[in-house]
PADO-454125 format. One record per residue: residue in three letters; x, y, z of N, C-alpha, C in turn. Coordinates in steps of 0.1 Angstrom, whole numbers, padded with zeros to 4 digits, always signed. Example, Ala and Ser with C-alpha at 12.3 -4.5 7.8 and 13.67 -1.06 7.14 Angstrom:
ALA+0132-0057+0078+0123-0045+0078+0132-0033+0078/SER+0128-0022+0071+0137-0011+0071+0129+0000+0079/
END
This chain:
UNK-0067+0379+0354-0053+0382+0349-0047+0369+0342/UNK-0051+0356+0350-0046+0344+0341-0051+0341+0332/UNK-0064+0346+0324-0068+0338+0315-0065+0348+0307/UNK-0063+0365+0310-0052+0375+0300-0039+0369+0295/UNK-0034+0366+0307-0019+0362+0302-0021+0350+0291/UNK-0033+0333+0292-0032+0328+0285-0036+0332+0268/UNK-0048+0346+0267-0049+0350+0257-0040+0354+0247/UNK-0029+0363+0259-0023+0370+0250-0009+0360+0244/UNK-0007+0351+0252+0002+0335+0245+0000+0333+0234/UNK-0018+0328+0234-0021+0320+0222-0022+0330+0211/UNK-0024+0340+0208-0026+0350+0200-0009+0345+0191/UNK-0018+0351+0177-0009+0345+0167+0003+0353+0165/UNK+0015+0344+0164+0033+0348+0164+0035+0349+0154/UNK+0043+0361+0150+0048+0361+0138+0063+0365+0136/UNK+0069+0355+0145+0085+0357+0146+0090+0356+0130/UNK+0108+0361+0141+0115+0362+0125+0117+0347+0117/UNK+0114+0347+0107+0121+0331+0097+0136+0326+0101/UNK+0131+0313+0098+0146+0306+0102+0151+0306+0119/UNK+0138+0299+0126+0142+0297+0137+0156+0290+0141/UNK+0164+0289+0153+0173+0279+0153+0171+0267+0159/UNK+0157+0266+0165+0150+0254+0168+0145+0247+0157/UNK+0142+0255+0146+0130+0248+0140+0131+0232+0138/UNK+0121+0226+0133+0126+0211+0130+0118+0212+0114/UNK+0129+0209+0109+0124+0205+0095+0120+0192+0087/UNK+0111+0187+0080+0107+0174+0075+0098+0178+0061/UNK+0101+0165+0053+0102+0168+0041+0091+0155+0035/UNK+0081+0153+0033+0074+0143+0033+0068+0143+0019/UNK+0064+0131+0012+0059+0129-0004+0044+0129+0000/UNK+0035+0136-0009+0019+0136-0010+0014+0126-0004/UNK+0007+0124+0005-0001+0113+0007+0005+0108+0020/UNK+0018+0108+0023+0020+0103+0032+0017+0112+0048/UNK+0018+0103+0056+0012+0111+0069+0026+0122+0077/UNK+0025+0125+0081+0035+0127+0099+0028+0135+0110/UNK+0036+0131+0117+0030+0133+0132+0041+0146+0143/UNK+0040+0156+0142+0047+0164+0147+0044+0165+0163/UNK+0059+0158+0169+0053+0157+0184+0061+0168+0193/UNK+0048+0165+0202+0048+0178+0217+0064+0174+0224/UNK+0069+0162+0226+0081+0158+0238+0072+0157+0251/UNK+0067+0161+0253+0057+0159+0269+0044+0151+0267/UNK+0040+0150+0284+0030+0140+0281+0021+0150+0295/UNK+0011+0155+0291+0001+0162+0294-0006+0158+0307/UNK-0008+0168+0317-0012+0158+0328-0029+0170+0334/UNK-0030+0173+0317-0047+0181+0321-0042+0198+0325/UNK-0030+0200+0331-0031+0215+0334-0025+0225+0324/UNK-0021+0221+0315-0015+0227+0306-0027+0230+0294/UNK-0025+0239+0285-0029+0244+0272-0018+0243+0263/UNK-0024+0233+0253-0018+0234+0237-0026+0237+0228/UNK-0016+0242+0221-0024+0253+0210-0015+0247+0198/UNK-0023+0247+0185-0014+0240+0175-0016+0253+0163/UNK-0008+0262+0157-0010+0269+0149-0003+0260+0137/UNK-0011+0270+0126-0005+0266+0111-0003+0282+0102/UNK+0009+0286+0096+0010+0295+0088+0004+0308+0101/UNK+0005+0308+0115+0002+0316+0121-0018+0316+0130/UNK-0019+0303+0116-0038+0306+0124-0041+0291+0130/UNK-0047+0293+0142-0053+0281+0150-0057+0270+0147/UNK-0051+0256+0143-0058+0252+0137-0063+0236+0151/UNK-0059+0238+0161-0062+0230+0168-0057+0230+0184/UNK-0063+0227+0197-0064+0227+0209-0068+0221+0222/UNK-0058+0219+0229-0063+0212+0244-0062+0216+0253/UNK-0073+0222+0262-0076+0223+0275-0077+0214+0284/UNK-0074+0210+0291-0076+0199+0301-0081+0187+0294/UNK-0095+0179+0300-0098+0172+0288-0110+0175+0279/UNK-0106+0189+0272-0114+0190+0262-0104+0196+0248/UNK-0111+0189+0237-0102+0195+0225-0110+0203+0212/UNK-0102+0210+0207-0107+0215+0193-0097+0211+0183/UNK-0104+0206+0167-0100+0209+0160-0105+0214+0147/UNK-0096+0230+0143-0104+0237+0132-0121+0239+0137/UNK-0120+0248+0143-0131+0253+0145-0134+0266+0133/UNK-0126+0268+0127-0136+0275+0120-0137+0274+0103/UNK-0145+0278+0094-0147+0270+0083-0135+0271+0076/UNK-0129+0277+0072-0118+0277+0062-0110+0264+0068/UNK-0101+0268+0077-0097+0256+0084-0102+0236+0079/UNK-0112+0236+0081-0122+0227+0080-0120+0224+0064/UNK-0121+0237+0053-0118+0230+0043-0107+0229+0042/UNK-0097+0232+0043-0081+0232+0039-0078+0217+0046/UNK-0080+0210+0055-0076+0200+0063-0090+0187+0059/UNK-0100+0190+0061-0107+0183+0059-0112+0173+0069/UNK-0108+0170+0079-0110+0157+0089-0093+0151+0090/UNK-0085+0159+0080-0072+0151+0081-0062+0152+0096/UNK-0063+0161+0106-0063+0167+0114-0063+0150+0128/UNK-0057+0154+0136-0057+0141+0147-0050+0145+0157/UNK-0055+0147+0168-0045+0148+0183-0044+0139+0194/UNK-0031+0138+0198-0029+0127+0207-0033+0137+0218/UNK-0040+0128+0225-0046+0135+0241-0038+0135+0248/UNK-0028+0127+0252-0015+0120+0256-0009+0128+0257/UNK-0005+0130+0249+0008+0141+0249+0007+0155+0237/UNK-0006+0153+0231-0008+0169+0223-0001+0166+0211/UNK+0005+0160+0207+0010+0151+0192+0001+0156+0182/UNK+0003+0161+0173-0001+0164+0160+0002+0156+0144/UNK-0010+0151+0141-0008+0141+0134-0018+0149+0119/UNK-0010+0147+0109-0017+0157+0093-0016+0141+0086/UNK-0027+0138+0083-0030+0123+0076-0029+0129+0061/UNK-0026+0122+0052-0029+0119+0036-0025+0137+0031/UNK-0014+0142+0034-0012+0150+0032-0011+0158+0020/UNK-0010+0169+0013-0011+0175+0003-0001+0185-0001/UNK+0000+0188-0011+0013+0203-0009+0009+0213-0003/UNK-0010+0216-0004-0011+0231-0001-0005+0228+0019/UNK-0007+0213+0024-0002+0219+0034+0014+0219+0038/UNK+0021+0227+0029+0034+0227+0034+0037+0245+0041/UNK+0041+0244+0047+0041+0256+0056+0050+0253+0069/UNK+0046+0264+0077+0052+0261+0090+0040+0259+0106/UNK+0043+0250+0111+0032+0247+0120+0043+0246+0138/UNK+0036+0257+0143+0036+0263+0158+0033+0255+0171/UNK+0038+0251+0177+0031+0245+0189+0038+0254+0202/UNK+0022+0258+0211+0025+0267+0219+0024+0256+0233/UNK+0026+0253+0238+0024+0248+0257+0024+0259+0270/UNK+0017+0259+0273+0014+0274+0287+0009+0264+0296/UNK+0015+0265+0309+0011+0263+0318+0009+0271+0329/UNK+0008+0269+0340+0003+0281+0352+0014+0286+0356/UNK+0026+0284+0353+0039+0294+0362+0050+0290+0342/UNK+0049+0286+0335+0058+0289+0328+0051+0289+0312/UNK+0054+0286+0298+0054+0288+0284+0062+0280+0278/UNK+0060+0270+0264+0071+0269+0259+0064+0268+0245/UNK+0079+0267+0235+0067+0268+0221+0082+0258+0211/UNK+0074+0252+0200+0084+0246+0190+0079+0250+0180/UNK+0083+0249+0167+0082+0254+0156+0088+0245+0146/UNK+0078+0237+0136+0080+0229+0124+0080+0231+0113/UNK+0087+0229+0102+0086+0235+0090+0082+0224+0079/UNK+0073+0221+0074+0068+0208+0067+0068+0211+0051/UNK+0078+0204+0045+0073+0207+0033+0067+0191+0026/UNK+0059+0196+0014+0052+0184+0008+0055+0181+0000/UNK+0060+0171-0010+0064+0170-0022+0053+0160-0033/UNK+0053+0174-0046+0043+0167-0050+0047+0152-0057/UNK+0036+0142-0060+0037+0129-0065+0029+0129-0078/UNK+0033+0122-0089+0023+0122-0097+0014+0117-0098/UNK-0001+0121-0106-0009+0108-0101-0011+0098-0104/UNK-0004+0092-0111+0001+0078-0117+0006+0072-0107/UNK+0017+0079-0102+0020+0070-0088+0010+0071-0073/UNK+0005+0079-0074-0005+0079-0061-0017+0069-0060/UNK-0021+0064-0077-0031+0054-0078-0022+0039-0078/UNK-0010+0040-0079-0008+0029-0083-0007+0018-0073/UNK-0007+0005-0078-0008-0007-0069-0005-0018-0077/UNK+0010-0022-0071+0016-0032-0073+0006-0046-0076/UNK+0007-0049-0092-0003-0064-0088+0007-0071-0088/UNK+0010-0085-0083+0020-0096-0089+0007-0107-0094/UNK+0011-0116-0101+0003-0124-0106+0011-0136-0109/UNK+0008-0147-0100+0020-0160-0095+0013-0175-0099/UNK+0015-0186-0102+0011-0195-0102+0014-0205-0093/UNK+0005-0213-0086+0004-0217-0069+0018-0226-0072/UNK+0025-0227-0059+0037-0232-0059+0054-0223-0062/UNK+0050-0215-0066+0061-0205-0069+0061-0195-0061/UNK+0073-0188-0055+0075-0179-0050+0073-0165-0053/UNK+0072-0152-0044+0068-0141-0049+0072-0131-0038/UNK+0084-0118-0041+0086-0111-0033+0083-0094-0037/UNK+0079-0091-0024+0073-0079-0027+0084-0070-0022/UNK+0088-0058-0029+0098-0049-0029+0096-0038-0022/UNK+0097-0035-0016+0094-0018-0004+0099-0005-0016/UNK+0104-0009-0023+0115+0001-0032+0121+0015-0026/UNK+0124+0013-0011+0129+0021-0006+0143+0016+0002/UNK+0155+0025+0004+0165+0020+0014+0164+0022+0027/UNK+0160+0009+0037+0161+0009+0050+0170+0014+0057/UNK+0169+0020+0069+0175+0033+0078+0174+0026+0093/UNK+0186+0025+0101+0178+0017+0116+0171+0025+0124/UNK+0164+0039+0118+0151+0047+0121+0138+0042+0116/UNK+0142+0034+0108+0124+0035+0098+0121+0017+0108/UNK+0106+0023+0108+0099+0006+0108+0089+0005+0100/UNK+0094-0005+0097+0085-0013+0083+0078-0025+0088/UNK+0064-0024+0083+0051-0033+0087+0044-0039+0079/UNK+0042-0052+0075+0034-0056+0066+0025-0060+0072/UNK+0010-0062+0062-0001-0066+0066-0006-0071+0050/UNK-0016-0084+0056-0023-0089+0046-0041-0089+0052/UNK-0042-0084+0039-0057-0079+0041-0060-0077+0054/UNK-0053-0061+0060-0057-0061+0074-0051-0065+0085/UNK-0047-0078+0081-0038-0084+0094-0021-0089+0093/UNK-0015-0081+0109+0000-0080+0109+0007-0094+0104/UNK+0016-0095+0099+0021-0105+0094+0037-0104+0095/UNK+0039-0093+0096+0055-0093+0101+0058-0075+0099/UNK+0073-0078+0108+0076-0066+0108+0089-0063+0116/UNK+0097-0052+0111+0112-0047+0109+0112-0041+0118/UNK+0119-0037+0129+0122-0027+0139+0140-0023+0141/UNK+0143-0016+0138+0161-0012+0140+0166-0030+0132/UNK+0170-0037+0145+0182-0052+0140+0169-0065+0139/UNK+0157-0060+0147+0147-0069+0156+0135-0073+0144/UNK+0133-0081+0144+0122-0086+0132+0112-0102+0139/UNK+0097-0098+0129+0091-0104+0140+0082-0110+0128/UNK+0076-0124+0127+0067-0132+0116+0060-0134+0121/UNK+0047-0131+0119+0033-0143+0124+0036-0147+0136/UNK+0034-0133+0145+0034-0136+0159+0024-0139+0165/UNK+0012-0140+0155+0000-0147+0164-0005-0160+0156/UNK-0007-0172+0165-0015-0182+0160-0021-0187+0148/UNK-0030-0180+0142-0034-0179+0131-0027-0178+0116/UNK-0022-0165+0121-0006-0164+0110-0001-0171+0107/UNK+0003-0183+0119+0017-0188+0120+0009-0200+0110/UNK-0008-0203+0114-0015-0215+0111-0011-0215+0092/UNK-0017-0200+0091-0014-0200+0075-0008-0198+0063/UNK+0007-0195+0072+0021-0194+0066+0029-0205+0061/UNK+0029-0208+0079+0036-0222+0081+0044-0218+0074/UNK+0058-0211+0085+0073-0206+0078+0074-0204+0065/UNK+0064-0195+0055+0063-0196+0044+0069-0179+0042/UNK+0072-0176+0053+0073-0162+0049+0085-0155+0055/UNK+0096-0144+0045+0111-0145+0047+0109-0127+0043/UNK+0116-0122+0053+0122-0107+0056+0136-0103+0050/UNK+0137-0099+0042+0151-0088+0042+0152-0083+0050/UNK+0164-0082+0060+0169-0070+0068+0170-0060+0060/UNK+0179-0062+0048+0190-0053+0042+0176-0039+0034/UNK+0166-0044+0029+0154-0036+0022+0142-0038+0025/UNK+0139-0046+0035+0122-0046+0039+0115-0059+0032/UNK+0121-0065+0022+0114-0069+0010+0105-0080+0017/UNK+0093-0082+0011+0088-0098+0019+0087-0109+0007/UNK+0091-0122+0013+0093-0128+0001+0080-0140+0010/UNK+0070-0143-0002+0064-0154+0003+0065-0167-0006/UNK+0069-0180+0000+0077-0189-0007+0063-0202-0008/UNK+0064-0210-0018+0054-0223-0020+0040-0217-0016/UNK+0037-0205-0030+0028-0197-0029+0013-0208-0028/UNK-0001-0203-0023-0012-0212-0028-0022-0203-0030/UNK-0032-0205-0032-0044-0198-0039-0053-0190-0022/UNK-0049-0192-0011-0057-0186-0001-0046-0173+0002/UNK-0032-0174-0003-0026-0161-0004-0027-0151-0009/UNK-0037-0153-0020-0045-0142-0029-0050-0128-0020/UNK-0047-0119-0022-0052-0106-0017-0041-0093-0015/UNK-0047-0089-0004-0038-0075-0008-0031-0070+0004/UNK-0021-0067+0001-0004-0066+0010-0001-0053+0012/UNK-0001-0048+0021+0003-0031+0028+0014-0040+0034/UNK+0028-0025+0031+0033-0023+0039+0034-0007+0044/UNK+0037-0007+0053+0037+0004+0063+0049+0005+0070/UNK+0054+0023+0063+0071+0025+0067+0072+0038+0077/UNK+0078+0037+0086+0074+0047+0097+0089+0052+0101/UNK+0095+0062+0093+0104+0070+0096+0107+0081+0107/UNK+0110+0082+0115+0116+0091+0127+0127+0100+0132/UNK+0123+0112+0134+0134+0118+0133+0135+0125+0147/UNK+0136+0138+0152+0138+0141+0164+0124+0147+0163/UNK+0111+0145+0168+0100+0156+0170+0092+0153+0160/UNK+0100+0146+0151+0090+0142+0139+0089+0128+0132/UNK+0078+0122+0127+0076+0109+0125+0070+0108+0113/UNK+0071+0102+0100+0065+0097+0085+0063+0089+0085/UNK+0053+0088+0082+0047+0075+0077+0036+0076+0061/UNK+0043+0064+0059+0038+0062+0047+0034+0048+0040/UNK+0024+0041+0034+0019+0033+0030+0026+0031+0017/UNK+0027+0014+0015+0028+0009+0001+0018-0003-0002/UNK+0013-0002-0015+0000-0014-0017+0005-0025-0026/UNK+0003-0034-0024+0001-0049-0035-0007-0058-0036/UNK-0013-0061-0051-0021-0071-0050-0016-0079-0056/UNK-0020-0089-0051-0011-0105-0052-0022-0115-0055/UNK-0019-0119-0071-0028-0130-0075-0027-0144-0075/UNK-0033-0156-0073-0026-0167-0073-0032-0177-0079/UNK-0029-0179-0092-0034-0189-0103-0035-0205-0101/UNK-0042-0216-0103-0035-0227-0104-0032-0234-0112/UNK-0019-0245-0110-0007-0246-0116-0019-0255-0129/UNK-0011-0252-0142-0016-0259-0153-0009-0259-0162/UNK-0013-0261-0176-0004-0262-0189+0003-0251-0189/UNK+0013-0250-0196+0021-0239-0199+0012-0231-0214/UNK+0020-0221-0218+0017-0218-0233+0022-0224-0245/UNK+0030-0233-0245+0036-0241-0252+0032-0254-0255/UNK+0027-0256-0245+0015-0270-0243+0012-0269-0246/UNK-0002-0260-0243-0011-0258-0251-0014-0256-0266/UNK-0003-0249-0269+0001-0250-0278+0002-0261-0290/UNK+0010-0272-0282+0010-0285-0287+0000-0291-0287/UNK-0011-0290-0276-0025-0301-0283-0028-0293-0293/UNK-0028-0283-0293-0037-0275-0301-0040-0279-0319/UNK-0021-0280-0319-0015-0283-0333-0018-0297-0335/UNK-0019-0307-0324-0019-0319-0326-0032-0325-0325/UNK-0043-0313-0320-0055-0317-0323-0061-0318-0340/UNK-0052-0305-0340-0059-0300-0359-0052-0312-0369/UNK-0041-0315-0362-0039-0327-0373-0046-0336-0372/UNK-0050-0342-0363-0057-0356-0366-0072-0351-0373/UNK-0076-0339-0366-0088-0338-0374-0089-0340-0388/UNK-0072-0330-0393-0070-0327-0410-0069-0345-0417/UNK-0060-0350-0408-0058-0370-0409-0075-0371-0411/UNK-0081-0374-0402-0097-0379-0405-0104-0373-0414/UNK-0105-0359-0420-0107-0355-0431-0105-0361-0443/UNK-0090-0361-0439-0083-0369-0455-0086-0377-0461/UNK-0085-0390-0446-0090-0405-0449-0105-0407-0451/UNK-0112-0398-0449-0128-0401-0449-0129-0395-0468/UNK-0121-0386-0472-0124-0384-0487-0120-0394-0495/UNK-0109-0398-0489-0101-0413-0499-0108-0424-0501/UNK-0116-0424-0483-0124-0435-0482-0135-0437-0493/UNK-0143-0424-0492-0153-0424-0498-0154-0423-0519/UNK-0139-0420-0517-0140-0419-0533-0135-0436-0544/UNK-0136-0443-0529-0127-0453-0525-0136-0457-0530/UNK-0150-0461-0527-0163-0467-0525-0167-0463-0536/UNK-0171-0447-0542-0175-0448-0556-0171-0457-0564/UNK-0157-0455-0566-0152-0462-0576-0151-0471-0577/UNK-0155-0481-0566-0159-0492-0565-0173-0497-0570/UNK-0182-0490-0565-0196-0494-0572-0198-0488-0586/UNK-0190-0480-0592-0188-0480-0608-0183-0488-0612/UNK-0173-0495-0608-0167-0506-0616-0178-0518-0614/UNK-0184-0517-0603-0197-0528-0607-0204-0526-0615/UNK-0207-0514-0616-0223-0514-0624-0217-0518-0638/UNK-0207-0513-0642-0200-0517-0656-0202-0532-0658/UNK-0195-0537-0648-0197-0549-0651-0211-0560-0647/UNK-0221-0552-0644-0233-0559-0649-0241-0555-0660/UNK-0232-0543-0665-0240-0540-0678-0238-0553-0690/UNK-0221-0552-0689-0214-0560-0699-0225-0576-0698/UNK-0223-0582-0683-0231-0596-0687-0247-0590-0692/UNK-0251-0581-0688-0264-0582-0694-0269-0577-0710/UNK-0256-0572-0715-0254-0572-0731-0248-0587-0734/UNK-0241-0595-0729-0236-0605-0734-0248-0615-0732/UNK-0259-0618-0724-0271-0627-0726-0280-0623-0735/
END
């Protein structure tokens, strides 16, 4: 009889639209969220995670599914992630086709509960989905990277350089090169906007060269976004200007045009000198 009654739970809902629970969230292509359970699972419970009505993932005690069957598998791909924890549903690198509505059932041995999300996806173009911020700086000069978004005392904003945390925004609370290393190869070189996220790295050098994630993690009641931003950041060393260069350039071709000159003058200098000799050994040798 108990594992009827769990059957007939999980079996797919097709209530009326426009729940008054529902939770709604509105996320750009590519970016993640994470639609959470509120509980934290202690193994006797079943969750069930529907999408558009069909199964697309599950926890039994400690065992899980996700997308067991093919269609599924393609539509999602591996993008799919459950917190064991607490049954958390996490859609990575998302897409339009998955905007819909996604079900979460909870059954336990004496009660039921269920929430209901409504996700839509907003398409990006793909110009902006490839894109990646280069800056290109010459050592000693400053360089700030722009979140181009308006900060919320919900969002937390993360930066990372090549991989490793380097600072980061939480509500009023903000945090630099909290480990050793960081701190070894900053050396207070690195300044936070409260007001926008922005990171500004100051008396740039050539080992700062590489590539800068920030990571913006939006929250709302049951639901969480996240979303990545990229930069690559080049670092030249300091040298002539274009103006300089400029100047030898001109001031090389003169002197060459000068040595040109003087070497024709010189030389016509010299003919006309050994003509006027030979003239005049002609003359004594007609006058003897």
């Amino acid at each position: 009889m108990k594992n009827l009654f769990i059957f007939l739970m999980i079996l797919p809902y097709r209530g009326s639209p426009g729940v008054a629970d529902e939770k709604s969230v509105s996320v750009n292509e590519g970016d993640s969220v994470t639609l959470h359970t509120e509980v934290k699972t202690n193994q006797q419970e079943v969750i069930v995670w529907f999408f558009n009505n069909t199964r697309i993932a599950q926890i039994s005690g400690d065992q899980s599914k996700i997308c067991t069957d093919v269609q599924c598998k393609e539509r999602f791909r591996d993008r799919l992630k459950l917190d064991h924890q607490t049954g958390s549903l996490t859609i990575m690198n998302t897409r339009n086709t998955d905007s819909g509505g996604y079900r979460l059932v909870i059954i336990s041995s004496n009660s039921s509960s269920e929430k209901t999300f409504r996700v839509a996806v907003n398409d990006v173009p793909a110009a902006r989905q490839d894109e990646m911020k280069t800056k290109s700086v010459v050592e000693g000069e400053s360089v700030t990277l722009h979140p181009g978004v308006t900060k919320t005392p919900n969002v937390v904003m993360t930066w990372y350089c090549n991989e490793t945390l380097i600072a980061e925004i939480t509500g009023d609370q903000s945090k630099i090169c909290s480990d050793l290393q960081c701190k070894e190869r900053f050396r207070d070189r690195l300044k936070l906007d409260h007001q926008t996220g922005s990171l500004t790295i100051m008396n740039i050098n050539t080992t700062d060269s590489g590539d800068y994630k920030l990571q913006i993690r939006s929250s709302s009641s049951l639901v969480v976004v996240t979303s990545l931003k990229s930069f690559s950041v080049s670092v030249t060393v300091a040298g002539l200007s274009a103006g300089e260069k400029a100047g030898i350039c001109a001031a090389v071709l003169l002197i060459i045009a000068a040595s040109i000159c003087g070497f024709y003058f010189y030389k016509r200098r010299v003919n006309k000198k050994d003509t006027g000799t030979q003239h005049n050994d002609q003359v004594r040798y007609y006058e003897h």
